[in-house]
N, C-alpha and C positions, 0 to 999 in steps of 0.2 A: 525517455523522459515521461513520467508520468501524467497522465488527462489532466489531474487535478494542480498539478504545478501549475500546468497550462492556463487551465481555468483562473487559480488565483493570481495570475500573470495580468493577465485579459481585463480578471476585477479590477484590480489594483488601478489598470489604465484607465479603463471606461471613469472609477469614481471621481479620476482626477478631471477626464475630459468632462465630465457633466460639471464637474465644479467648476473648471471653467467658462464651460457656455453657460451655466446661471449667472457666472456674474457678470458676464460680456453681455447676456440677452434682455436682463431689466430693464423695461422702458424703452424696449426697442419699437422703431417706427420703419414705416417703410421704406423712407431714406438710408437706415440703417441697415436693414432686409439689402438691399442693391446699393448701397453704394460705403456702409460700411460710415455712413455720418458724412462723408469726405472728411475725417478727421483724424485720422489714423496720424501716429509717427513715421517716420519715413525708416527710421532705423528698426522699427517693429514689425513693418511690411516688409523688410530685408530679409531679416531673418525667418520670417514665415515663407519667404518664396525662396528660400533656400530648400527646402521642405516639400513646398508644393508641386514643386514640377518632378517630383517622386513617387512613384507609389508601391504598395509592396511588390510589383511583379519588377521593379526597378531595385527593389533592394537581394530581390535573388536572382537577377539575371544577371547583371553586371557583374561579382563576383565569377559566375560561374561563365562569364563569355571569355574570360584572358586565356581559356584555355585552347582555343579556338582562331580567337582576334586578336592574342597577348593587349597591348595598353593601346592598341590601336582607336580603341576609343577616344582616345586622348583626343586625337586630331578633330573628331567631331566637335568634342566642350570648347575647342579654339576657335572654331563656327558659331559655337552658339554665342562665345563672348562678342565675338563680331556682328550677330543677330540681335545682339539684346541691346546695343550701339543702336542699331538702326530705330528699337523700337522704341529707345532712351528720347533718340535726338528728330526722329522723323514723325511716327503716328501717335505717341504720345503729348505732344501738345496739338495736336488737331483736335484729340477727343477732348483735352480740357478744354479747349477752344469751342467749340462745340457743345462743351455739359452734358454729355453723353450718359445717358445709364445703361442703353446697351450699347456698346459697340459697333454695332451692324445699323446705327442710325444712323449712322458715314455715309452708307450706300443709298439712301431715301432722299438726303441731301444733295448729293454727288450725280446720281444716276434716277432711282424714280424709285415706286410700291414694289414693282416685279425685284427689283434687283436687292431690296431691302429684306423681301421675305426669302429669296434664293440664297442669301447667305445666311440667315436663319434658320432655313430647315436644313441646310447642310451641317452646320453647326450642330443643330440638336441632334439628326442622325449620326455624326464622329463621335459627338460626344457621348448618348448615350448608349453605342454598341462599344465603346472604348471602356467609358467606366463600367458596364457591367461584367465586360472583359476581367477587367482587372479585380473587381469582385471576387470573378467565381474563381478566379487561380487561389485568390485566398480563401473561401470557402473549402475547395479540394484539399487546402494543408489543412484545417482547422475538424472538417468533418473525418480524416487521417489518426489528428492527436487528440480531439476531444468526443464528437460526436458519436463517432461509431462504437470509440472504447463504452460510452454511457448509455446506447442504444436507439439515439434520434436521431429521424430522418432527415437527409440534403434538403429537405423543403422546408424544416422549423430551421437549419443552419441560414438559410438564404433572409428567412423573414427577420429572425433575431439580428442578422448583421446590417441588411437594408433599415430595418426597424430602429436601429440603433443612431443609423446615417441620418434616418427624417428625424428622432426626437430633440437630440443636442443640434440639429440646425432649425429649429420649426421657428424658432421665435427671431434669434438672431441675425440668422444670415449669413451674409459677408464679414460682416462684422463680429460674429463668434468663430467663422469661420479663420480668420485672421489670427487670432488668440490661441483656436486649437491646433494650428498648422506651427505656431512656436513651441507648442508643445508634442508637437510632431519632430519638428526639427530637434529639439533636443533629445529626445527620446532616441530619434534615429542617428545621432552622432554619437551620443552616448554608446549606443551598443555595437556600431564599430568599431570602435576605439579599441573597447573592452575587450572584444572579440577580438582583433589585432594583436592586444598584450597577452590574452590567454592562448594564443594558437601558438605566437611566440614561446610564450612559456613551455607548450607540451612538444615544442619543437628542439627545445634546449636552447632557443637564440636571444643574446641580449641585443641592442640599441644596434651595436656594429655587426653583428650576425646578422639580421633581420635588416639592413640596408646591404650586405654583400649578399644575401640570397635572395633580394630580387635583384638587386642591378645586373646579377650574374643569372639571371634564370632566364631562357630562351624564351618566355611568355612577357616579358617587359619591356619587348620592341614597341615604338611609341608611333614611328613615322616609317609610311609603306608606299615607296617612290616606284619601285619596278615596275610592274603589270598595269597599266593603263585599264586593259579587260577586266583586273581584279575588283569588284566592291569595294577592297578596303584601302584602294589606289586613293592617294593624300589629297587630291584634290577636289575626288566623289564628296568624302567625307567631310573634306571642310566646307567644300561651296553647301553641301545637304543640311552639315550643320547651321550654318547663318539662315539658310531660306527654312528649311525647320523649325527652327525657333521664331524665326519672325511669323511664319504663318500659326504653329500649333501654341506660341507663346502670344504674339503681340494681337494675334486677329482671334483666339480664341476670350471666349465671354469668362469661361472659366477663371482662369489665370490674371486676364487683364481686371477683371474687379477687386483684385486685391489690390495693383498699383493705382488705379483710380480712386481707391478709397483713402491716396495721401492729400494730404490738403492740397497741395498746388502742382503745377507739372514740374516745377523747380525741384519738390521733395520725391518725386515721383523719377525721376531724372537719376538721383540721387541712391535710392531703393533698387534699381535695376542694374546699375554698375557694379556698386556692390556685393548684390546677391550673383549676379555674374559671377564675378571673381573668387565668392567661397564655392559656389559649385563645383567647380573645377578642381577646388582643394578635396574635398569631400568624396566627388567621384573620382579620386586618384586613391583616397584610402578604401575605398571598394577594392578598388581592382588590387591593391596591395595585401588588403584580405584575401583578396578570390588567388593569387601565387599560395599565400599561407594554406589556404583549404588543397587545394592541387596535391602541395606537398607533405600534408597531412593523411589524406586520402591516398596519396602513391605509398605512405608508409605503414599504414593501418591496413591495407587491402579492401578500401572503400571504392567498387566500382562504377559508381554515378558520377555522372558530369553535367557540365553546364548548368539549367534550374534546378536540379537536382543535386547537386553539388551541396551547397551550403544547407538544405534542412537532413541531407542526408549527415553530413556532418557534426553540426548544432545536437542532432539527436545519438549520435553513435555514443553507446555505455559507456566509453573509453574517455571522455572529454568529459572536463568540469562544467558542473548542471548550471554556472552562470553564462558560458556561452548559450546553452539550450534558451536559457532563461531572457538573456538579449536577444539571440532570434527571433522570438515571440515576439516581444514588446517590440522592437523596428517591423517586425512584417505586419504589427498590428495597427501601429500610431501611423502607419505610410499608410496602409487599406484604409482603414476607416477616415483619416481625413479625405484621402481622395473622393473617397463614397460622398462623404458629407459637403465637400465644397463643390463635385459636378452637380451634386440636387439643387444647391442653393444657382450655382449657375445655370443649368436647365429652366428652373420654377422663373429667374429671373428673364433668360432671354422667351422663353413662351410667353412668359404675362405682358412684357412690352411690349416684343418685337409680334408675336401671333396673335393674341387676343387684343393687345392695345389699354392702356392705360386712359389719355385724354378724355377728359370730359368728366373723367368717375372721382369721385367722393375719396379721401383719406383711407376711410371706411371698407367702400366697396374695393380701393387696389388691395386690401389686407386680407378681405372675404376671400376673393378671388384668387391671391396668388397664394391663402394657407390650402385652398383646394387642389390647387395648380401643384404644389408642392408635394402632398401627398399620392394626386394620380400620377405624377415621377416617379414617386419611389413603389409603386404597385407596378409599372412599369420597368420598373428595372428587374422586379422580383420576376416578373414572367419573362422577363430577356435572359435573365441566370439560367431559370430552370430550365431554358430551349435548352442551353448551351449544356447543361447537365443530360438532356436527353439526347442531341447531336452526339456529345461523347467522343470528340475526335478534333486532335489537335493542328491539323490542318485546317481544319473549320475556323479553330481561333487565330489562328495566322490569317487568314482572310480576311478576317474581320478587322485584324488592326493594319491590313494594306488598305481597306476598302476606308479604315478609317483616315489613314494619309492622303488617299487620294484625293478627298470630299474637303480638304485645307486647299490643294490646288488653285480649285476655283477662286476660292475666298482671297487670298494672295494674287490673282490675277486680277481683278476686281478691284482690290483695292491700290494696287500698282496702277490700274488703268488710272482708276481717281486720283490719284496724288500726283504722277509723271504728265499726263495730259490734263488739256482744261475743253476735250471734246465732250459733247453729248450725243449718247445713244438712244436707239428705240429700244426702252424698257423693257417692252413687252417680250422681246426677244432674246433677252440676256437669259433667262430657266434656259432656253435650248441650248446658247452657246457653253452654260455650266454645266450641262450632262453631258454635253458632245467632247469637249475635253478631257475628260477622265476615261471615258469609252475608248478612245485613242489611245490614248496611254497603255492600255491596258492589252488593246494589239499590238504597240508597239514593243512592250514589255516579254508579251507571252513569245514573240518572233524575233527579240532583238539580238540571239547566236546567231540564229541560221540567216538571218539579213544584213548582220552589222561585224560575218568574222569572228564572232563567240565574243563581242560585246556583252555585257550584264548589266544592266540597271542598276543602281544603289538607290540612297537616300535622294538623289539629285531626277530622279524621276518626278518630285515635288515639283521642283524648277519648269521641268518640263511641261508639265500639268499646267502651272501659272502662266505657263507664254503660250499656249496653244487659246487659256482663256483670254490672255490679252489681245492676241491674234484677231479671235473671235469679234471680241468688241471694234476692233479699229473697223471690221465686216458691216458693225453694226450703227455706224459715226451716220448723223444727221445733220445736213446742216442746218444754221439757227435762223430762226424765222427772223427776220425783219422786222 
């Protein structure tokens, strides 16, 4: 596939995403910036968070894990439907209760300063080694098919895509951010779809081919009861999936500012069920491409797999330049909204939750969080370029363990506040939030040789949140008189 394909691919996206955020960002205020007006439609928050909890390293891994996991994924999205129940019918109307604009105001409320900011720096550390994570994966495709063929360096790739993340969110927000994540989601159903009919096509199968070569192909097992020790044992994955979503969906600042920006917890309710339920559809036609690529690649002599899998594909001479062509545009509208709605969520949880709004001027929150915004995204640019100098992909695998972990706490914290109605000494809850991921983390590294060739999964989350709740019951006061 040619650079320049690429490149007017890219345009084409970008002119629409900017035309978007001009018209979502006129006259935006800072209500709007964080909280998106509270005005949004419920059914328009649906469809963007269909989208949002994607990002490009989401749209080439999953194809390329069925080969490995076959549809065992499945079992997780049936967690997370049960996750997004919780966060539908449990911590979503606390926070409209409340009038939250950030999230982690619960904990100030509930608990005291200490426990308000220890789920805020957590927060901003998952969040900003996660998103920059998923950056630079799309940076390595993009400096691949455009950058290097044209001669510029991974450092103008990093600033042109971070650059790109702060301008269509500078004014807007949440609330551009909302508009361009529907034009994410369309984008990214569109081109698997597409993809799906053309893989088909170069496979010779129509509607009945193409449902008998996956129901028949060894990679479309959905549920995995044997091995208890196995990760992908049905119950790791669905208990990881419900406590996953509810901590990295319902307790992250990110994600929760789009459903907070529906007018009431009723439409908010409403927005997350739904979007539940098309996720599920959606990440089933992943995985039903990622058979199509397998068996494309087993016939072509395409030896990559897993994330490699689909760009290797997408670009093989052999396949029509519209798959190439949807590649791009899905691994582009997934990156760069992700890029653009963690800044808007960073700039927002820092300016309230760490520097603090109270007291200040209209004015001065605008001053303050357009600077707050921008030293994010300088910030993100030098977290890429480590990760471009490190150069080694178990380093990124760290990062997004180290980035699961840093949810634990926040889910045990907030479990304590909602399940008991004790009070802690504040001051001590920072210790009790490092000390339980620290654990995890021996028990993780030792749990063959301790537990009979046990393996952690996703449900090491779990574990993480009851070691913090633990903590806190440690740290129960009784009430003064």
């Amino acid at each position: 596939m040619s650079p320049y394909a690429v490149i007017a691919t890219i345009l084409a996206y970008f002119l629409a995403m900017f035309l978007v955020s001009w018209l979502s960002g006129r006259r935006s205020r800072n209500s709007d910036f964080f909280q998106g007006g509270r005005s949004q439609k419920w059914w328009v928050v649906a469809f963007a968070m269909i989208g949002s909890c994607m990002s490009g390293v989401t749209f080439v891994s999953v194809p390329g894990m069925v080969g490995t996991a076959s549809f065992g994924y499945l079992q997780m999205c049936i967690g997370f439907f049960v996750g997004y129940l919780v966060i539908a019918f449990v911590l979503t109307p606390i926070f409209y209760r409340l009038n939250l604009v950030s999230i982690y105001g619960y904990l100030e409320s509930r608990f005291g300063l200490s426990s308000y900011r220890t789920g805020a720096w957590f927060f901003f550390i998952s969040k900003m080694l996660g998103a920059s994570v998923r950056l630079f994966v799309v940076c390595l495709i993009l400096q691949l098919l455009v950058f290097d063929p044209v001669g510029l360096p991974f450092f103008v790739n990093v600033l042109v895509c971070v650059g790109i993340s702060l301008i269509y969110t500078f004014r807007g927000g949440v609330k551009t951010v909302i508009w361009t994540d529907n034009l994410k989601t369309f984008c990214m159903i569109a081109a698997v779809v597409l993809c799906i009919v053309s893989m088909s096509r170069e496979l010779g199968l129509d509607i009945g081919g193409l449902t008998s070569a996956v129901t028949s192909s060894h990679m479309s097992r959905v549920f995995f009861f044997d091995d208890f020790n196995h990760p992908q044992f049905f119950w790791k994955q669905f208990l990881g999936g419900v406590f996953t979503v509810v901590a990295m969906t319902g307790l992250d600042q990110d994600l929760m500012q789009r459903t907070l920006a529906s007018k009431n917890s009723g439409d908010a309710q409403k927005n997350l069920v739904i979007s539940s339920l098309l996720q599920i559809v959606v990440i089933a036609m992943f995985l039903v491409l990622g058979v199509l690529l397998y068996a494309y690649a087993s016939a072509s002599g395409i030896p990559e797999t897993g994330d490699k899998l689909f760009p290797a594909v997408a670009t093989h001479g052999g396949i029509p330049s519209i798959v190439g062509i949807m590649f791009i545009l899905g691994l582009v509208s997934c990156s760069f909204s992700a890029g653009g709605s963690a800044l808007t969520a960073l700039t927002t949880s820092f300016t309230v939750d760490i520097i603090g709004t109270e007291g200040k001027s209209e004015a001065q929150v605008s001053s303050v969080r357009k600077k707050i915004h921008i030293f994010m995204a300088i910030l993100m640019v030098l977290t890429i370029c480590v990760f471009n100098l490190i150069n080694n992909t178990s380093a990124i695998d760290a990062v997004y363990k180290l980035a699961s972990y840093t949810y634990g706490p926040i889910l045990g914290m907030f479990a304590f506040g909602i399940f008991t109605r004790k009070p802690v000494r504040d001051r001590w809850v920072p210790l009790v939030a490092v000390a339980a991921p620290l654990l995890c983390l021996v028990l993780q590294l030792n749990s063959q040789r301790w537990f009979g060739g046990y393996r952690f999964s996703y449900e090491l989350l779990l574990l993480n949140a009851l070691l913090t709740f633990l903590g806190l019951l440690c740290l129960v006061r009784r009430k003064e008189s």
